[in-house]
ROPARO-857059 format. One record per residue (C-alpha): residue in one letter; z, x, y. Coordinates in Angstrom, 1 decimal. Layout:
N
+---------+--------+--------+--------+
| residuo |      w |      u |      v |
+---------+--------+--------+--------+
|       A |      Z |      X |      Y |
...
+---------+--------+--------+--------+
***
This chain:
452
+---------+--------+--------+--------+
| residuo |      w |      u |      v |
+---------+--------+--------+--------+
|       X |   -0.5 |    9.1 |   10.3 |
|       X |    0.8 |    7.4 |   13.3 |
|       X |    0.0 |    4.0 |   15.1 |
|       X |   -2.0 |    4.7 |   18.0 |
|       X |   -1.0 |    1.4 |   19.5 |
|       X |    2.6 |    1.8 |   18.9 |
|       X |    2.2 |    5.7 |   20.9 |
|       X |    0.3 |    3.4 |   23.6 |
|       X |    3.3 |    1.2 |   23.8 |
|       X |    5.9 |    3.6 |   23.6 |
|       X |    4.6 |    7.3 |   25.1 |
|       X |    8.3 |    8.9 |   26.3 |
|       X |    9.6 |    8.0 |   22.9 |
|       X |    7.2 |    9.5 |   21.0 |
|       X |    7.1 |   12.7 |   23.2 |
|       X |   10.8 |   13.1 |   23.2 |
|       X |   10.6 |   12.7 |   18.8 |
|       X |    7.7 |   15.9 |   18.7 |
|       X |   10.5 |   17.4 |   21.0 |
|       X |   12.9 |   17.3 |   18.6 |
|       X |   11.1 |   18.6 |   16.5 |
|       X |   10.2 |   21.6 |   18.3 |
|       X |    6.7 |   20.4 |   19.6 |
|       X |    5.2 |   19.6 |   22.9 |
|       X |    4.4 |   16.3 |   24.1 |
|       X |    1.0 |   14.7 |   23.1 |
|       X |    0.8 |   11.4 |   24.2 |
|       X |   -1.3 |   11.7 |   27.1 |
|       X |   -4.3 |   13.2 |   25.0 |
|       X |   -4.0 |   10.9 |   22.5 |
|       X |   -3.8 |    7.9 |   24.6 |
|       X |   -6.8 |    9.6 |   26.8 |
|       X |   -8.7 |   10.1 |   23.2 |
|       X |   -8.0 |    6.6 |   22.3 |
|       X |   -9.7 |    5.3 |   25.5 |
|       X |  -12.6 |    7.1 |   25.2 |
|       X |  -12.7 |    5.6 |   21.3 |
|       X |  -12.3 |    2.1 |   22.9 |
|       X |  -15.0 |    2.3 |   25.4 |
|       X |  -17.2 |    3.8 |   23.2 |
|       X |  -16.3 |    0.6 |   20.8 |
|       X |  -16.7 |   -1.7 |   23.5 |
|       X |  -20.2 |    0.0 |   25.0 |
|       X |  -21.8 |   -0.2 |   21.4 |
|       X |  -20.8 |   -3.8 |   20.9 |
|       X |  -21.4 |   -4.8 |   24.3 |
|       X |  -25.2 |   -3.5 |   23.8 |
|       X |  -25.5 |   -5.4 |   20.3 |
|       X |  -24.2 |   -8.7 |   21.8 |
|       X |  -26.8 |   -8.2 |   24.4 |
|       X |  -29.5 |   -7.7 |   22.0 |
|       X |  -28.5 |  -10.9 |   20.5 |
|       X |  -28.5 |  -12.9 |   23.0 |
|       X |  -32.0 |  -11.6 |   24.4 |
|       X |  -33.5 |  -12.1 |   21.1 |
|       X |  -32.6 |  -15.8 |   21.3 |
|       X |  -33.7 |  -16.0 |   25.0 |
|       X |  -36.9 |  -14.7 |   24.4 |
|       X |  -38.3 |  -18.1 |   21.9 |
|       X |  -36.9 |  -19.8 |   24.9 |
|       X |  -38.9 |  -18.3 |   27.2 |
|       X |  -41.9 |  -18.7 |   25.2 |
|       X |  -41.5 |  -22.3 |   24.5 |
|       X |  -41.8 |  -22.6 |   28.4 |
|       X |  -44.4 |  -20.7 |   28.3 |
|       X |  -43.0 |  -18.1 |   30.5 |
|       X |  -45.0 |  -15.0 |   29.1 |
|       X |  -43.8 |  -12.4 |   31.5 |
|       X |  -39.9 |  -13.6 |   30.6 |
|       X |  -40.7 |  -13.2 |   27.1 |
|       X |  -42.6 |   -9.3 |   27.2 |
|       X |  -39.6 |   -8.1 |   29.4 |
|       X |  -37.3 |   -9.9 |   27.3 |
|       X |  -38.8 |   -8.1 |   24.1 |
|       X |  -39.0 |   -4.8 |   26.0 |
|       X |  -35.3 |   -5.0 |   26.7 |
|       X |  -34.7 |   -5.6 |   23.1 |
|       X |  -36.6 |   -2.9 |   21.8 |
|       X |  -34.3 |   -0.5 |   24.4 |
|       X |  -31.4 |   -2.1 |   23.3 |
|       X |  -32.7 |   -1.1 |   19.2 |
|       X |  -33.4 |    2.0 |   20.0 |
|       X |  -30.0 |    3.1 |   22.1 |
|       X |  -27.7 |    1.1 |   19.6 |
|       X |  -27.8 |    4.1 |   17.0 |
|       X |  -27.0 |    6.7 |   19.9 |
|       X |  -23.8 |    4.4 |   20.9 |
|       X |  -22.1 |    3.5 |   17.2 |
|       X |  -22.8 |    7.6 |   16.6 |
|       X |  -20.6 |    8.0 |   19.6 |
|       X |  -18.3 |    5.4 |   18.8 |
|       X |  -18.0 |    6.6 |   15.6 |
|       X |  -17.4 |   10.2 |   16.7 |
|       X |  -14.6 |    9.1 |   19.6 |
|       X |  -12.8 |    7.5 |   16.7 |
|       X |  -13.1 |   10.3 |   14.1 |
|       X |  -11.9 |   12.6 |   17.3 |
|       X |   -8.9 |   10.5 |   18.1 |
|       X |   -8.0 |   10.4 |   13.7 |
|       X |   -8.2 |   14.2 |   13.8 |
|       X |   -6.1 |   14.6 |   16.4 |
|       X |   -3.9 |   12.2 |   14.9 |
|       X |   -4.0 |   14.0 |   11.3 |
|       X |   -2.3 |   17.2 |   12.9 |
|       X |    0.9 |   15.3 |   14.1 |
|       X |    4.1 |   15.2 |   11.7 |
|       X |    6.3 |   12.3 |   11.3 |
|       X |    9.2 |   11.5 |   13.7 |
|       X |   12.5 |   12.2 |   12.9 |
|       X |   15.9 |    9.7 |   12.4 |
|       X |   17.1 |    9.5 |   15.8 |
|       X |   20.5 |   11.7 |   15.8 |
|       X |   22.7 |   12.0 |   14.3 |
|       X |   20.9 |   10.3 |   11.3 |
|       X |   19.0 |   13.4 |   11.4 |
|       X |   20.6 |   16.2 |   13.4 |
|       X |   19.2 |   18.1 |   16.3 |
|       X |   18.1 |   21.8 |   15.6 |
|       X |   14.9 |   24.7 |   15.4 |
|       X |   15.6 |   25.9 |   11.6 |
|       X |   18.3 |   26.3 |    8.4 |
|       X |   20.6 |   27.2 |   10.2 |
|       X |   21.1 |   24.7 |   11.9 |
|       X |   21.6 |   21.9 |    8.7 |
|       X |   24.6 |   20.0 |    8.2 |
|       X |   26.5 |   19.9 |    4.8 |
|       X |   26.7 |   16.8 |    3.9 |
|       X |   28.8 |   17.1 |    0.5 |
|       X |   29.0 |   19.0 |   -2.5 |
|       X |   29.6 |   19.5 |   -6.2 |
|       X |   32.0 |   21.9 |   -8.3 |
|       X |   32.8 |   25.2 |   -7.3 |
|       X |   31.1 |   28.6 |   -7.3 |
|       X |   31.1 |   30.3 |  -10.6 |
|       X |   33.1 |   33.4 |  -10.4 |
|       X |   32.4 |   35.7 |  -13.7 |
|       X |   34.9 |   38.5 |  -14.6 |
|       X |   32.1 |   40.8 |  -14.3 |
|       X |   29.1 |   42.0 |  -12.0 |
|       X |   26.9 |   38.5 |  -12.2 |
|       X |   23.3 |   40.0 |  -12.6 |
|       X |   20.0 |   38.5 |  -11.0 |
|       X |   17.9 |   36.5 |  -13.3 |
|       X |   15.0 |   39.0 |  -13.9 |
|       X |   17.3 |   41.8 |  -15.1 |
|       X |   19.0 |   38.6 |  -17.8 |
|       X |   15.6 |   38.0 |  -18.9 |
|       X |   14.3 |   41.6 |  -18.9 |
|       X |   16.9 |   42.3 |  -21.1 |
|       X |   16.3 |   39.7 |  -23.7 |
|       X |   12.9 |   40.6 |  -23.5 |
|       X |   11.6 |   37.0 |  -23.0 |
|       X |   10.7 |   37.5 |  -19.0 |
|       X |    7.9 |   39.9 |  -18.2 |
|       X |    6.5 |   40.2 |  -15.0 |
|       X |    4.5 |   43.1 |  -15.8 |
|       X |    2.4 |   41.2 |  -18.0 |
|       X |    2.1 |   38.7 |  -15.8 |
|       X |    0.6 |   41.0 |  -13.0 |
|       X |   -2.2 |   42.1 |  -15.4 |
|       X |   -3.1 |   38.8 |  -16.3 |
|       X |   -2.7 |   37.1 |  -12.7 |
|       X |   -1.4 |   39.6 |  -10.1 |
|       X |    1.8 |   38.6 |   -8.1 |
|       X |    4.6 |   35.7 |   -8.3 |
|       X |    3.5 |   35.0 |  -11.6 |
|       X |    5.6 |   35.6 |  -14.9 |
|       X |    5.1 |   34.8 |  -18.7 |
|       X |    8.4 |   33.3 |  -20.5 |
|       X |    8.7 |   33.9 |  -24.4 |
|       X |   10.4 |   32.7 |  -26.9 |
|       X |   13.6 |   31.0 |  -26.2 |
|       X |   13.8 |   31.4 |  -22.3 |
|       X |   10.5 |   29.8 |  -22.9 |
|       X |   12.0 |   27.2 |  -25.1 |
|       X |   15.2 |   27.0 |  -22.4 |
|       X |   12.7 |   25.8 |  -20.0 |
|       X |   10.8 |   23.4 |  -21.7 |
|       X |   14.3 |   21.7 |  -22.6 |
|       X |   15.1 |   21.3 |  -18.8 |
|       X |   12.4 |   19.6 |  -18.1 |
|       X |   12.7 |   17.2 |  -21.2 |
|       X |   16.5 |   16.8 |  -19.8 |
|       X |   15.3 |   15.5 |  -16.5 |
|       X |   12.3 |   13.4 |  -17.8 |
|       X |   14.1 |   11.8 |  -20.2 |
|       X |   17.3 |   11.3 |  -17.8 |
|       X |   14.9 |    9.7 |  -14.8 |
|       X |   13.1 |    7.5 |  -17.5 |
|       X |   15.4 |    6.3 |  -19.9 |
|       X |   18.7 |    5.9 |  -17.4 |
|       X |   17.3 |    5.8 |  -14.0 |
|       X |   14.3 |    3.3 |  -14.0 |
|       X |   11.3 |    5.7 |  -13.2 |
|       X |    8.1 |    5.2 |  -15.4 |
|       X |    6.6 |    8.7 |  -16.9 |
|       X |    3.3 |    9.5 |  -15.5 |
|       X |    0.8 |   12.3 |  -16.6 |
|       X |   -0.8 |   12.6 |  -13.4 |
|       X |   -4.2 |   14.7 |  -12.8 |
|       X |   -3.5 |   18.2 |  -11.2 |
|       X |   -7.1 |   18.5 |   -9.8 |
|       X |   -7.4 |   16.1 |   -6.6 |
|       X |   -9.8 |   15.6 |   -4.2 |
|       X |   -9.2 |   16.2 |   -0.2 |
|       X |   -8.6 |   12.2 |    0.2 |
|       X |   -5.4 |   12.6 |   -2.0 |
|       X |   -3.8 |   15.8 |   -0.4 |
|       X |   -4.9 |   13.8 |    3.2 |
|       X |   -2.4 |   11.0 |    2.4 |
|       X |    0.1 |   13.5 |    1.1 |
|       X |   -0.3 |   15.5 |    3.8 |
|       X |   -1.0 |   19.1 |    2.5 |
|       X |   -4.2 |   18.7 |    4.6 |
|       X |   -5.5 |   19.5 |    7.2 |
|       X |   -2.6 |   21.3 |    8.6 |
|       X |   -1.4 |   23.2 |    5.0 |
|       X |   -5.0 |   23.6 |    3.4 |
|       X |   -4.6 |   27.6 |    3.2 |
|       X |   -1.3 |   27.2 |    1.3 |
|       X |   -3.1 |   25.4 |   -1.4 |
|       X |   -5.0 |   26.4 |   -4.5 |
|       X |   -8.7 |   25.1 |   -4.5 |
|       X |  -11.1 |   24.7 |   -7.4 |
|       X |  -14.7 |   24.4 |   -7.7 |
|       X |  -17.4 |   24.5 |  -10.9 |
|       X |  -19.1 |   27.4 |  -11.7 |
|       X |  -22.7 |   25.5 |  -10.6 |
|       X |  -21.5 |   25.2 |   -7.1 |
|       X |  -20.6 |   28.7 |   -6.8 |
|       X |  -24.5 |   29.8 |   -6.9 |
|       X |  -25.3 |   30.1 |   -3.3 |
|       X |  -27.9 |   27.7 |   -2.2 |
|       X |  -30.5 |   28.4 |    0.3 |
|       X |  -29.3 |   27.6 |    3.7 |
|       X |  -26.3 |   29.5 |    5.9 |
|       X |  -23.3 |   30.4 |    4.9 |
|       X |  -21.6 |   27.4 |    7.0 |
|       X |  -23.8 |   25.1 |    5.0 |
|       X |  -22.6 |   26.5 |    1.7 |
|       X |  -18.6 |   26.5 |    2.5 |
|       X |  -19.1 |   23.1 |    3.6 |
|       X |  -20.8 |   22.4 |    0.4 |
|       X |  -17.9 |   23.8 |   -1.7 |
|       X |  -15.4 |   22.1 |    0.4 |
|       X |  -17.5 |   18.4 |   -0.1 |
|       X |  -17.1 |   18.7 |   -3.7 |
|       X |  -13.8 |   21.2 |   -4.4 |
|       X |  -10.6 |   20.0 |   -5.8 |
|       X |   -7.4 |   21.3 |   -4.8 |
|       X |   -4.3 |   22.2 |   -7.4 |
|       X |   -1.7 |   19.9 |   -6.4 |
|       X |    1.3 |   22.1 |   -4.9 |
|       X |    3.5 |   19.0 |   -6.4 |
|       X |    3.7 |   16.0 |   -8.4 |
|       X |    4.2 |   13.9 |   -5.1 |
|       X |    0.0 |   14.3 |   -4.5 |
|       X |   -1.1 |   12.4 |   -7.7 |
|       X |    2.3 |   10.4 |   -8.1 |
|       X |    2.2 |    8.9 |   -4.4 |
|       X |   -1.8 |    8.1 |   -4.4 |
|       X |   -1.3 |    6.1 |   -7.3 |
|       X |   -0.9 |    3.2 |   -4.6 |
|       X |   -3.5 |    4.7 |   -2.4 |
|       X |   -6.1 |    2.0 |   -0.9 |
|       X |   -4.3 |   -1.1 |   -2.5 |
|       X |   -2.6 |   -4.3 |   -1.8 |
|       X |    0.2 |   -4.6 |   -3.9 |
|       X |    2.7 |   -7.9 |   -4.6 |
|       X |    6.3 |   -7.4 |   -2.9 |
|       X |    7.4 |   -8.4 |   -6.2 |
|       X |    6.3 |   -5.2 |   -7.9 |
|       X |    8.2 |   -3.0 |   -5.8 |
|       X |   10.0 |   -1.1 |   -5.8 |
|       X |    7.9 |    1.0 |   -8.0 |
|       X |    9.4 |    4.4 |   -9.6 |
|       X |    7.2 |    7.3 |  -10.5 |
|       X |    8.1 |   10.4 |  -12.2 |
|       X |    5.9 |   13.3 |  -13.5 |
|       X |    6.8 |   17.0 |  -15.3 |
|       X |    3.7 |   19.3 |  -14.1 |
|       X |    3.0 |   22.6 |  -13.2 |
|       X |    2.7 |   22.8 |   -9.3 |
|       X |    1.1 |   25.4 |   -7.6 |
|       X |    1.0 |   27.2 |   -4.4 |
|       X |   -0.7 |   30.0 |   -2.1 |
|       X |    2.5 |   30.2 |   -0.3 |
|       X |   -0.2 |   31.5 |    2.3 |
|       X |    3.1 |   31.7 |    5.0 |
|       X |    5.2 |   33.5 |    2.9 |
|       X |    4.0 |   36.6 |    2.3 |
|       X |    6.9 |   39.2 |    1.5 |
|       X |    9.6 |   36.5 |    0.9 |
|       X |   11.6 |   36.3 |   -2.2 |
|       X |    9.1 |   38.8 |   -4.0 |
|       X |   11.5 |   39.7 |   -7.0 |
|       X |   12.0 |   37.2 |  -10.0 |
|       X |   11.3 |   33.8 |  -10.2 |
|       X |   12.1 |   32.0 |   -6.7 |
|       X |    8.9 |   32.0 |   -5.3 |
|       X |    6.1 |   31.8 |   -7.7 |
|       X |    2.2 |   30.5 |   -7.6 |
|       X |    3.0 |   28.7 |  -10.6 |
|       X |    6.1 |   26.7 |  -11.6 |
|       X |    7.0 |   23.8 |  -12.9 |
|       X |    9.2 |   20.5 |  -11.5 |
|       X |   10.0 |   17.1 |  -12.4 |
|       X |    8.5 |   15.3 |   -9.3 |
|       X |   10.0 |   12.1 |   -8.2 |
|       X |    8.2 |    8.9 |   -6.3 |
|       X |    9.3 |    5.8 |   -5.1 |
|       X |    7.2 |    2.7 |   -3.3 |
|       X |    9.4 |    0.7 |   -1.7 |
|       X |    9.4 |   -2.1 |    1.6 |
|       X |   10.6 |   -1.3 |    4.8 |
|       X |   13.6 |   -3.1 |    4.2 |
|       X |   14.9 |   -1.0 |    0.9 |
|       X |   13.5 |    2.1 |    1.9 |
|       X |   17.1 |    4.2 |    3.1 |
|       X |   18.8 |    2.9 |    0.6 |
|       X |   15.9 |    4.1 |   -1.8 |
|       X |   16.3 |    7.7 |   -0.7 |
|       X |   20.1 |    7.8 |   -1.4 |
|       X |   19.0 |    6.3 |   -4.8 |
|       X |   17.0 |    8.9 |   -5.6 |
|       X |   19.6 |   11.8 |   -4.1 |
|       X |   22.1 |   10.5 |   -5.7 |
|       X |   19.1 |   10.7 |   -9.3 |
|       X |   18.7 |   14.3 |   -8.3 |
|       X |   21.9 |   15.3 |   -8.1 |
|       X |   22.7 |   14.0 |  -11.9 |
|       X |   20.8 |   16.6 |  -13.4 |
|       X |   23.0 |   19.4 |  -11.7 |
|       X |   25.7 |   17.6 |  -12.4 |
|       X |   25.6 |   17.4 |  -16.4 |
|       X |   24.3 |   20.9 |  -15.9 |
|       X |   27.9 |   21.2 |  -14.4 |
|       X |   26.1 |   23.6 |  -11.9 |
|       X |   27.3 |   24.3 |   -8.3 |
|       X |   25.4 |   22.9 |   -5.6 |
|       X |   25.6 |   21.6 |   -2.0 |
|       X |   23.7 |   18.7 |   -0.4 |
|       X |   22.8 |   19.5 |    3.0 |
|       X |   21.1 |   17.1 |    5.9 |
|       X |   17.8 |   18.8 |    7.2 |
|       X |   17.7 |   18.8 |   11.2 |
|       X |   14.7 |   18.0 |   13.0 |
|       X |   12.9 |   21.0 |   13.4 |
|       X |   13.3 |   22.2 |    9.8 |
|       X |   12.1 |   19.0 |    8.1 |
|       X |    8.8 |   18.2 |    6.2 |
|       X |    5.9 |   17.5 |    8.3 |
|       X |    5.9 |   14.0 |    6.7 |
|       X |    9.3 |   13.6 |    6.6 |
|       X |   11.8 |   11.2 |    8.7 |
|       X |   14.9 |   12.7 |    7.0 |
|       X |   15.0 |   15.2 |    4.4 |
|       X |   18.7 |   16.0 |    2.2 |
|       X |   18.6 |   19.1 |    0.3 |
|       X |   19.9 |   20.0 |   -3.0 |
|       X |   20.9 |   24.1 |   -2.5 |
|       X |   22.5 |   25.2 |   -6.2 |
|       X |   24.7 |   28.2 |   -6.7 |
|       X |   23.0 |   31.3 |   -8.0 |
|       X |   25.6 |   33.5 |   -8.9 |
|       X |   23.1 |   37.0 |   -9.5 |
|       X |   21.3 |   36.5 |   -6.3 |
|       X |   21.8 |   38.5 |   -3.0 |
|       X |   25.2 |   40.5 |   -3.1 |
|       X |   27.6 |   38.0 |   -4.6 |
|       X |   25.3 |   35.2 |   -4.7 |
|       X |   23.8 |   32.6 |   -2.4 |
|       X |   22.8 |   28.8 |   -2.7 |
|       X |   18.7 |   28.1 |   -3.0 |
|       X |   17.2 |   25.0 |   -2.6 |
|       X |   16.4 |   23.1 |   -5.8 |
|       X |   15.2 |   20.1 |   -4.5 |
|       X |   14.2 |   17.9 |   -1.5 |
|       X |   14.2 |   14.1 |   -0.9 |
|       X |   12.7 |   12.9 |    1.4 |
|       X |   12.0 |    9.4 |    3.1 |
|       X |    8.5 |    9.2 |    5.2 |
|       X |    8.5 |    6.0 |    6.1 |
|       X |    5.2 |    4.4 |    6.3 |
|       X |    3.6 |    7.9 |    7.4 |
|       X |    1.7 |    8.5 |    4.4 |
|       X |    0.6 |    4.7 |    3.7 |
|       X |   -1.6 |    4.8 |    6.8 |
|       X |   -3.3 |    8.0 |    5.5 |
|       X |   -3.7 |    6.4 |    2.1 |
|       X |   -3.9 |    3.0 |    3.2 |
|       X |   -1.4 |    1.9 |    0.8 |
|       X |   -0.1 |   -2.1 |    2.0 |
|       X |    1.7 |   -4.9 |    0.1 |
|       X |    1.7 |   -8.6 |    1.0 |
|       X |    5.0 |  -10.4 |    1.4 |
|       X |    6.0 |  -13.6 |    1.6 |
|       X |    3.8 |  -14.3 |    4.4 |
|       X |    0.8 |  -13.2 |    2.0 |
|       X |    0.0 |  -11.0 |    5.8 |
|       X |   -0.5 |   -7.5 |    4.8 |
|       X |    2.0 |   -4.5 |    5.4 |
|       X |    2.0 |   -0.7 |    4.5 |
|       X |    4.3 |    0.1 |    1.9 |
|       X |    7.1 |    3.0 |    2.7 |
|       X |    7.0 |    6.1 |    0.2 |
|       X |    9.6 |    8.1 |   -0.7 |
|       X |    9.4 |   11.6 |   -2.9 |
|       X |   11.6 |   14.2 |   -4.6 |
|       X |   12.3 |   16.9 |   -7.0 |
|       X |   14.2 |   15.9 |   -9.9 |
|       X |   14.6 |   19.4 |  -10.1 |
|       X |   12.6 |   21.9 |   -9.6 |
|       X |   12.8 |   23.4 |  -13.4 |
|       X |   11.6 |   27.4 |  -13.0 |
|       X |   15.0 |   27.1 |  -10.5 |
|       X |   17.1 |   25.2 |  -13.1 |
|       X |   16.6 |   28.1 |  -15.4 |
|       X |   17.6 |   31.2 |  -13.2 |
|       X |   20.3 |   29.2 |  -12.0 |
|       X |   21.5 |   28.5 |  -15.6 |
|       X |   20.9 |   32.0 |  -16.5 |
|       X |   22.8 |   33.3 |  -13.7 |
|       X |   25.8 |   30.4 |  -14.0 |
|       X |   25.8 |   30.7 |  -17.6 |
|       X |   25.5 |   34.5 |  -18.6 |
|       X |   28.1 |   36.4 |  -20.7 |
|       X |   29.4 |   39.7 |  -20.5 |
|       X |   27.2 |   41.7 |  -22.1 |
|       X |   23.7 |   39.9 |  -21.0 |
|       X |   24.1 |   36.7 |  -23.7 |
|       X |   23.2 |   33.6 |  -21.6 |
|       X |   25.6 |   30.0 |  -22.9 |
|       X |   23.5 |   27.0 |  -23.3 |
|       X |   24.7 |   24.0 |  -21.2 |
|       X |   25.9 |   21.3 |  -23.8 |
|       X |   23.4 |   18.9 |  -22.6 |
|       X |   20.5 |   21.0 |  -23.3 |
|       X |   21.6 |   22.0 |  -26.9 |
|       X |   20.2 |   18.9 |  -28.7 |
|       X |   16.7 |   20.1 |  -26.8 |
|       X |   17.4 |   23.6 |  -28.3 |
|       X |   17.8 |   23.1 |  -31.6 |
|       X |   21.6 |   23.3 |  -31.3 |
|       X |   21.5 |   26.8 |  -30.0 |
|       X |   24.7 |   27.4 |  -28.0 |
|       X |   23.9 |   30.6 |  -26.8 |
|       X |   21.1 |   33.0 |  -26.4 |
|       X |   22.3 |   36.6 |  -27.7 |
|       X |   20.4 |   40.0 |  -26.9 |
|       X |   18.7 |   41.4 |  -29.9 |
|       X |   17.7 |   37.7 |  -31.5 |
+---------+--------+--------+--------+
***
């Protein structure tokens, strides 16, 4: 969310940031909405300081005795009572008006070349990367042929049970991905300072507001609602969606949603930040814009599962947080000893709560014809974006309230991890390695033959 009075103050800068990111200028209206908010504001308590002070004139007026003073005096008042309700309704709606229009708008970017200038991917900027591709002495295969082969990835089950972009994992490929995400967890906990959190994965609208998967990303979310609420009342059918959407919860697409409104509508001390969350969940998704993208295998599912990573910080520590937690991310690839590339988002392909946005792309050696990088994990910085949605502050030295800076990543996404260990690590033959870190998590199983 941003500061009206900071747009007021500086309009051509914060037209020329929605430019970069691909978006018209807005100013204007929302200045023009924030003027009709402040007269309204100023209306309502100009009538109630009005009342006021005729209330108090009219015992003056009687004590001089001044009747006909007094009766207009008290027919003023009774006006004033009666219009007051009319003028805080339409305050209160010019200032709802003005936070709508407010909740649409996505964060500004870095200036350049922090974040680089562009429309999409293709026009990110590398900004390092790790190891080299994997070349195998044979045709790599895609990971839903190595795991249709072991017979421990079915798809076709998973269609009966749930329809599309859904899969069911048996037995060790099963077991392979529950030891990636005890990998990261225990990595991010135990070496890298973030406290484990079992977070909630129902959350009300309030929590995906200050996340920002509402309002403008409500149809690629999942949304949940009891049975009782489901029995149409009498009434329209407006009436009952707006029923179900009062009292719904939504399936959190991410980790970041519960993790990052831990802090929501608190003060906290400067001396508890910053504070480091981390969560393994399943996440899921509508992908409502993404029909008929990446439709085979495991890359784009409803359901998946990712070690989510969140950090509270000041102002002051924020950037250096977000290379903190890059450089957290990264770790996990690289005891994986997996192939990846960091890459600088540009302005029109970041997050809309972003300010900058690195991501992790890994090697997948079976994917596409000879293989392709897919993105693994995001961090991102957003600045105090979401702390004004969630009204998340801390008081510093000055004991004068701020909003905190929040910062969130994946630390990885685990469903990826696995194809891109299948892919990286399969044999000749269809076996798949097990990467040394992961075999204390496997029982000591070093690799994972066809036929077990």
């Amino acid at each position: 969310m941003h500061d009206i009075r900071w747009i007021r103050d500086n309009a051509d800068a914060f037209d020329a940031a929605l430019k970069r990111r691909g978006l018209e200028a807005q100013s204007k209206s929302l200045i023009a909405l924030d003027e009709k908010r402040r007269a309204a504001i100023l209306a309502a308590e100009q009538a109630q300081a009005r009342r006021n002070a005729a209330s108090k004139d009219i015992g003056a007026a009687r004590k001089a005795k001044d009747e006909a003073k007094a009766n207009a005096l008290m027919a003023e008042v009774a006006e004033l009572k009666e219009k007051l309700p009319e003028l805080e309704a339409m305050s209160k709606a010019a200032d709802q008006a003005l936070q709508d229009a407010l909740g649409w708008i996505p964060n500004l970017p870095f200036p350049a070349p922090e974040v680089p200038d562009g429309k999409d991917e293709h026009d990110n900027v590398e900004h390092h990367h790790f190891g080299a591709r994997k070349v195998h002495g044979f045709a790599s295969k895609p990971h839903e042929d190595l795991g249709g082969a072991l017979g421990d990835m079915d798809f076709a089950t998973a269609a009966k049970l749930s329809g599309s972009r859904f899969v069911v994992l048996k037995k060790r490929l099963a077991r392979l991905e529950r030891a990636l995400g005890q990998f990261m967890l225990d990595v991010h906990t135990q070496e890298h300072g973030y406290t484990e959190v079992n977070p909630p994965l129902l959350v009300r609208d309030a929590a995906m507001f200050g996340t920002t998967q509402l309002p403008k990303f409500e149809d690629d979310q999942f949304w949940a609602v009891s049975g009782e609420l489901l029995k149409q009342p009498g009434g329209s059918l407006d009436d009952f969606v707006a029923e179900l959407k009062r009292n719904r919860y939504g399936l959190i697409p991410t980790a970041e949603v519960s993790l990052t409104n831990l802090v929501r509508e608190s003060i906290l001390d400067e001396k508890e930040l910053p504070l480091r969350f981390s969560a393994l969940t399943p996440c899921f998704r509508a992908e409502a814009g993404a029909a008929g993208k990446d439709t085979r295998g495991m890359i784009r599912q409803h359901q998946f599962t990712k070690v989510e990573l969140v950090s509270i910080t000041t102002p002051e520590t924020s950037r250096d947080e977000h290379e903190r937690m890059l450089s957290c991310a990264e770790e996990i690839l690289r005891r994986l000893d997996l192939h990846y590339r960091v890459v600088t988002l540009c302005a029109g392909d970041m997050g809309f709560a972003s300010q900058k946005t690195y991501d992790i792309e890994v090697w997948m050696p079976g994917q596409g014809e000879g293989g392709m990088y897919r993105e693994i994990s995001s961090c991102s910085v957003c600045g105090d974006f979401q702390a004004r949605r969630m009204n998340a502050r801390y008081r510093g030295p000055d004991n004068k309230p701020r909003f905190v800076h929040t910062l969130n990543g994946s630390g990885t996404a685990v469903g990826r991890a696995l194809i891109a260990v299948m892919e990286t690590y399969q044999q000749q033959g269809g076996s798949i390695a097990v990467p040394d870190v992961l075999q204390p998590h496997m029982g000591g199983t070093k690799i994972i033959e066809k036929g077990e």
